[in-house]
C-alpha positions in Angstrom: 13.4 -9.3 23.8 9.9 -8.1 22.8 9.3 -7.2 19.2 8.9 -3.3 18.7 5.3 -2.3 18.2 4.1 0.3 15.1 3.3 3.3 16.5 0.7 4.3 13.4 -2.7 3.7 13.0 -4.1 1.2 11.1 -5.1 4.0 8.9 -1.5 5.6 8.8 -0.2 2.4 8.3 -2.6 2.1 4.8 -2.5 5.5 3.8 1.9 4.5 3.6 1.7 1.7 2.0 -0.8 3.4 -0.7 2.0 6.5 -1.2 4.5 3.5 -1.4 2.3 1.9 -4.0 1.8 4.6 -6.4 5.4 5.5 -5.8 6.2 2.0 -7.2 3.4 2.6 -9.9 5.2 5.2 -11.3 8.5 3.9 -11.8 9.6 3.4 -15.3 10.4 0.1 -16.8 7.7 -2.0 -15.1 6.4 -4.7 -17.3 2.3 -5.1 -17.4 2.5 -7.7 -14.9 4.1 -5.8 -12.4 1.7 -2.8 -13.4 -1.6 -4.6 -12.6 0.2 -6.6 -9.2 0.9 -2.4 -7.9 -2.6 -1.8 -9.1 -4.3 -4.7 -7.6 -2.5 -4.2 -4.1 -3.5 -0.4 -4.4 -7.1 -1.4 -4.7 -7.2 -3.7 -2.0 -5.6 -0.9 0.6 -8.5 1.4 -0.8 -10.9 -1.6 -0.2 -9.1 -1.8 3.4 -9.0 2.1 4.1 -13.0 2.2 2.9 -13.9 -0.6 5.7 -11.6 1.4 8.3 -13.6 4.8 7.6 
C-alpha cells in the first residue's frame, strides 16, 4: 500500500511548521537550550520560506 501524499504546498507545509514553532516557543518552562533549538529551527523555515518566495 502506497504511502499517502501531503496535499500542502511546500509553502503551507513551512508556514505550519513556523505556527507550530512559535507555538512551542511560547510554552512555559523551556530551558535556554530548548529556547535557542525552537529559535534556530524557526530561522531556518524563514531561511526556507525566503528561497521558496
Amino acid at each position: 500500500m502506497p504511502a499517502p501524499k501531503d496535499p500542502r504546498t511546500p509553502q503551507q507545509r513551512i508556514t505550519d511548521q513556523l505556527a507550530a514553532a512559535h507555538r512551542q516557543l511560547t510554552r512555559e518552562g523551556l530551558s535556554r537550550s530548548q529556547r535557542a533549538r525552537i529559535a534556530d529551527r524557526i530561522h531556518d523555515l524563514k531561511e526556507q520560506q525566503a528561497a521558496l518566495s
